[in-house]
N, CA, C and O of each residue as an XYZ file, in Angstrom:
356
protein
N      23.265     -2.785    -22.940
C      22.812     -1.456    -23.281
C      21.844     -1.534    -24.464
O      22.033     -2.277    -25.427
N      20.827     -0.740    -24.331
C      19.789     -0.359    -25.642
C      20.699      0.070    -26.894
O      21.432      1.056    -26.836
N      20.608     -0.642    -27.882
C      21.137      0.204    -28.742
C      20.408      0.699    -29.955
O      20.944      1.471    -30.750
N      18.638      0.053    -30.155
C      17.944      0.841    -31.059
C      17.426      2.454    -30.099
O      18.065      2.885    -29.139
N      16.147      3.111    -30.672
C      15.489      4.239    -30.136
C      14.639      3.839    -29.458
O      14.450      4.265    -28.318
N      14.063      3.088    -29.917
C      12.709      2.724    -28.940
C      12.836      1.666    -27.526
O      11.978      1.506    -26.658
N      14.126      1.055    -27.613
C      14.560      0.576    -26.436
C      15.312      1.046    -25.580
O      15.517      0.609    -24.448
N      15.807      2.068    -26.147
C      16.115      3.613    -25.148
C      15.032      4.166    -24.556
O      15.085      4.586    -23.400
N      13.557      4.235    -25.558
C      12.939      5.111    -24.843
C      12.387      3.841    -23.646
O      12.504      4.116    -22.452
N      11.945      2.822    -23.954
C      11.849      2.039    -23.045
C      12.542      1.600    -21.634
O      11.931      1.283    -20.613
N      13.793      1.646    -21.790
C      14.639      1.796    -20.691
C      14.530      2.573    -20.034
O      14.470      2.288    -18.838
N      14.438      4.043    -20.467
C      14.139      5.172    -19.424
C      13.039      5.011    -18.962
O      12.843      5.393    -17.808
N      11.889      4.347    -19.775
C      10.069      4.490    -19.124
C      10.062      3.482    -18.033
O       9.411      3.660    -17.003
N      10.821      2.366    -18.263
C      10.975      1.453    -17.026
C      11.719      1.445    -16.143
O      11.870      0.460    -15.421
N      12.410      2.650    -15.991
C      12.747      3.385    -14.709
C      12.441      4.102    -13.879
O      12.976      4.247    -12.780
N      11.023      4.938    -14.564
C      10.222      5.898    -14.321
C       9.364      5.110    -13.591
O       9.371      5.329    -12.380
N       8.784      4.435    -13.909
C       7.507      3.675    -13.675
C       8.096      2.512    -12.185
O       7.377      1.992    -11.332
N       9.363      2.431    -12.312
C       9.773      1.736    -11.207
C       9.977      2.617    -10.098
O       9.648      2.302     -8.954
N      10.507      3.711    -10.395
C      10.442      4.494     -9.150
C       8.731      5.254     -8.797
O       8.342      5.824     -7.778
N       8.332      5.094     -9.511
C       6.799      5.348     -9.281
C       6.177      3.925     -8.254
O       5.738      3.871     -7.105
N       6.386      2.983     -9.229
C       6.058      2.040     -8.256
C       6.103      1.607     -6.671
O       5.174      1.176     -5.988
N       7.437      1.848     -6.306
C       7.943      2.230     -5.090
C       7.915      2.750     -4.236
O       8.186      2.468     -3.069
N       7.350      4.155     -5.036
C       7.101      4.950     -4.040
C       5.190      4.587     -3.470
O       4.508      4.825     -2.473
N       5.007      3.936     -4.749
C       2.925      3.880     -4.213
C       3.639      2.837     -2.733
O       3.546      3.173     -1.553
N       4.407      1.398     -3.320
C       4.631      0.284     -2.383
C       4.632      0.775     -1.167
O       3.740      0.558     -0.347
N       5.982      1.708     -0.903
C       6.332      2.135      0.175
C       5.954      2.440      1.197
O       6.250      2.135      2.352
N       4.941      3.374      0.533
C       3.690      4.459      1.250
C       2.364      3.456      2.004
O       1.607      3.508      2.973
N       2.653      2.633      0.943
C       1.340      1.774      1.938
C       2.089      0.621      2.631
O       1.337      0.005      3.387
N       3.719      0.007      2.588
C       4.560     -0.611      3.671
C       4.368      0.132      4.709
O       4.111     -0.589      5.673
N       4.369      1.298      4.989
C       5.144      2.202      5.783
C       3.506      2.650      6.892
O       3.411      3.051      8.052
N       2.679      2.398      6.054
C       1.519      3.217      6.557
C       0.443      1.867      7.449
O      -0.464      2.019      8.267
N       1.019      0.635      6.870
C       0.431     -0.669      7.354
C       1.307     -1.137      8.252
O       0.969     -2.044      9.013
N       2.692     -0.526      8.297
C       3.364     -0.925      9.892
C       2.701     -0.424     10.667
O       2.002     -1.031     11.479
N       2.794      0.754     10.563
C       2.456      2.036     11.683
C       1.644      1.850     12.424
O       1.735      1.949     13.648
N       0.105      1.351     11.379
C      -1.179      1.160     12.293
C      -0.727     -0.726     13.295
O      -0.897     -1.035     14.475
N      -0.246     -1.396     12.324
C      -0.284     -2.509     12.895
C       0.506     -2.548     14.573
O       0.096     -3.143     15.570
N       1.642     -1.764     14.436
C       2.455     -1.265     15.726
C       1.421     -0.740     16.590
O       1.351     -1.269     17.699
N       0.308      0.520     16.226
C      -0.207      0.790     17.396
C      -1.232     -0.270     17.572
O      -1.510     -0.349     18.768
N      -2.000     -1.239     16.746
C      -2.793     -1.886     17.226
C      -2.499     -3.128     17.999
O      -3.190     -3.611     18.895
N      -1.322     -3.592     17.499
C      -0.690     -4.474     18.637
C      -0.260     -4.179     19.861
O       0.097     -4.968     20.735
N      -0.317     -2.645     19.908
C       0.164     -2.184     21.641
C      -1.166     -2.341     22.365
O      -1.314     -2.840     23.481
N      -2.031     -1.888     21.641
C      -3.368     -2.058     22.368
C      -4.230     -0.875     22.026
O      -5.447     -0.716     22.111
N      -3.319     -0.136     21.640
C      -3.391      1.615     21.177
C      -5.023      1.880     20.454
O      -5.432      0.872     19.876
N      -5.650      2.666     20.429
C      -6.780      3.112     19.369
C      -5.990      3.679     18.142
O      -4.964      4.357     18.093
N      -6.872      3.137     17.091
C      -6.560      3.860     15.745
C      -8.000      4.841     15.216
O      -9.160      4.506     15.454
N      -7.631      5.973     14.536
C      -8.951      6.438     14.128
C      -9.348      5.776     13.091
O      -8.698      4.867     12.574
N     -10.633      6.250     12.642
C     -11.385      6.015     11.247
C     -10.400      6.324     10.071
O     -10.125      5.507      9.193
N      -9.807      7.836     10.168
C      -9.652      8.649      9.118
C      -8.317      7.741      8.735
O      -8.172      7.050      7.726
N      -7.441      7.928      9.758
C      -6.154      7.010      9.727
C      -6.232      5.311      8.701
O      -5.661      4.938      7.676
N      -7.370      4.579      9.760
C      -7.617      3.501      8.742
C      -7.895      3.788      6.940
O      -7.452      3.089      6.029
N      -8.547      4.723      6.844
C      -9.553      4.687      5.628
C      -8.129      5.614      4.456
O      -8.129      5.571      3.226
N      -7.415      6.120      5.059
C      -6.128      6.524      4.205
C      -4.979      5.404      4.062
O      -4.138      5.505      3.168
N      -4.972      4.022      5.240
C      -4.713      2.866      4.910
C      -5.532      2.148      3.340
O      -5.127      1.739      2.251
N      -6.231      2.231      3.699
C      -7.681      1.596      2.253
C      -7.008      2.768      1.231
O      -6.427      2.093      0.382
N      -6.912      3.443      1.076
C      -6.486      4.784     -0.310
C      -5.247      4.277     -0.808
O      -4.898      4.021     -1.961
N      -4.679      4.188      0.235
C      -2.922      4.077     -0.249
C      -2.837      2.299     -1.295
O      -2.212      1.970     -2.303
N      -3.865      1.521     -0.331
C      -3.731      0.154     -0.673
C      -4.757      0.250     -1.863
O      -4.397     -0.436     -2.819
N      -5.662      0.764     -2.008
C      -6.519      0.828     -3.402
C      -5.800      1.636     -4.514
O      -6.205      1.427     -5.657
N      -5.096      2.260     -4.398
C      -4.149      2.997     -5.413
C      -2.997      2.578     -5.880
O      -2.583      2.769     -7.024
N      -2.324      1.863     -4.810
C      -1.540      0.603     -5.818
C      -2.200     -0.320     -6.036
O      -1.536     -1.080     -6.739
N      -3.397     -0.821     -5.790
C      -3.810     -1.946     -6.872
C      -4.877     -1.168     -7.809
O      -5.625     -1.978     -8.357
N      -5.082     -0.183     -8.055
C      -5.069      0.747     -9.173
C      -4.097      0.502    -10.305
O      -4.133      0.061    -11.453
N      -3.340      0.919     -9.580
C      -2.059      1.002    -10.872
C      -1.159     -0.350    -11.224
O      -0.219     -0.484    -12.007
N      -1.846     -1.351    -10.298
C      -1.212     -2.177    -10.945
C       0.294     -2.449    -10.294
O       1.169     -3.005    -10.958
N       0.540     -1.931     -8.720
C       1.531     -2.604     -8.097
C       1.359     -4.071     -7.495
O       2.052     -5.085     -7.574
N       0.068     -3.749     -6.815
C      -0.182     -5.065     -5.991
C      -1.453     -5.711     -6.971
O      -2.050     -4.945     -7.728
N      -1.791     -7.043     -6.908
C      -2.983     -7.160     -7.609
C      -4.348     -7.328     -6.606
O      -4.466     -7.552     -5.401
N      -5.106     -7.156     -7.468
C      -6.485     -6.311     -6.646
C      -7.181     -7.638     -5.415
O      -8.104     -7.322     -4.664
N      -6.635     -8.924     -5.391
C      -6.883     -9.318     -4.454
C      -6.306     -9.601     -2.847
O      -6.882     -9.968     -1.822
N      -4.828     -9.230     -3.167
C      -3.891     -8.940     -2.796
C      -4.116     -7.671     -1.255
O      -3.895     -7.659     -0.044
N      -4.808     -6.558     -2.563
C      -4.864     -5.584     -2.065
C      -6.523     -5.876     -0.968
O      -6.721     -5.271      0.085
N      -7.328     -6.732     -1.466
C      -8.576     -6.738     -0.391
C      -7.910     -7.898      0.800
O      -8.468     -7.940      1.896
N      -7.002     -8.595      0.599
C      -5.936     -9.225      1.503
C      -6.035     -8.396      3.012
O      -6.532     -8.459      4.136
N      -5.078     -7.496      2.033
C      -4.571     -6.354      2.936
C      -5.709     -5.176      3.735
O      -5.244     -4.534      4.677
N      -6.756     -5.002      3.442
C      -7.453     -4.149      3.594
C      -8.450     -5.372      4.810
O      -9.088     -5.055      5.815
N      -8.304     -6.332      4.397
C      -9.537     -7.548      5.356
C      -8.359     -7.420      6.694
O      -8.691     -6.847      7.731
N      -7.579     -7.757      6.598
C      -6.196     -8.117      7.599
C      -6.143     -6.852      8.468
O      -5.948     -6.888      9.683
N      -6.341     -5.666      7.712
C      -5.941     -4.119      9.142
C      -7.659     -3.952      9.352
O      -7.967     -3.264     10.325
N      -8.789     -4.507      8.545
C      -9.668     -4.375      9.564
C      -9.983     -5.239     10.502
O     -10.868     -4.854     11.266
N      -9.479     -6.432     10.716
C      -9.834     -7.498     11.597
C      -8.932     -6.801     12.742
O      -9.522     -6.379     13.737
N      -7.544     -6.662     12.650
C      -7.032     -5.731     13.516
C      -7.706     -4.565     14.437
O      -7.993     -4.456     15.629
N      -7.785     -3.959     13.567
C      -8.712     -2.535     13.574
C     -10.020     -2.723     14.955
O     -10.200     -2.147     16.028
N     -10.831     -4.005     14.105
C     -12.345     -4.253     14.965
C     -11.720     -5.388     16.573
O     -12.225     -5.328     17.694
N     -10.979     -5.963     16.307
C     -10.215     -6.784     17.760
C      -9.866     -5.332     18.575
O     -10.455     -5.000     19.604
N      -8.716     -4.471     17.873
C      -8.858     -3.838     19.219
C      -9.891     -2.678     19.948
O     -10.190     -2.642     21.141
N     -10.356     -1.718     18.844
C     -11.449     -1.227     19.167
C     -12.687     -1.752     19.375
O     -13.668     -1.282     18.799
N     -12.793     -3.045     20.434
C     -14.272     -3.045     20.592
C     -14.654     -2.464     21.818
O     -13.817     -2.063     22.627
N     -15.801     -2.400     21.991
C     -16.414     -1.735     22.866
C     -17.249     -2.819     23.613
O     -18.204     -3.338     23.036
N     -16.866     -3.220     25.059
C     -17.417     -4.249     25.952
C     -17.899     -3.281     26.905
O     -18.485     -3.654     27.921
């Protein structure tokens, strides 16, 4: 347990900031299954859909969840996806 003030206030800020964290993670776990599920069915994905993939993943490496190469990782990986299944023959 904290037992000065400022490692109280610290304890609480690094709880805050963890559930903040989590929730950015989550949002872009959750949003990089989704597309990857329909693009492995064979499915079309839109533009808008992808490009709120890119938001979610540029905003945690904004803040410093994922680090920023990490995050162009992730953003190279659902467009190679992305351009395999939408091509146009």
């Amino acid at each position: 347990m904290p037992i000065t003030k400022s490692a109280i206030k610290a304890a609480k800020r690094s709880v805050k900031l963890q559930e903040r964290n989590n929730l950015f993670k989550n949002r872009m776990k959750v949003s990089i299954k989704k597309a990857s599920k329909v693009l492995n069915k064979g499915e079309e994905l839109k533009k808008e859909e992808i490009s709120k993939i890119y938001k979610y993943v540029d905003k945690c490496a904004k803040v410093w969840v994922i680090k920023k190469k990490t995050a162009a990782r992730k953003k190279s990986n659902i467009s190679k996806l992305f351009n395999k299944t939408n091509k146009k023959d």
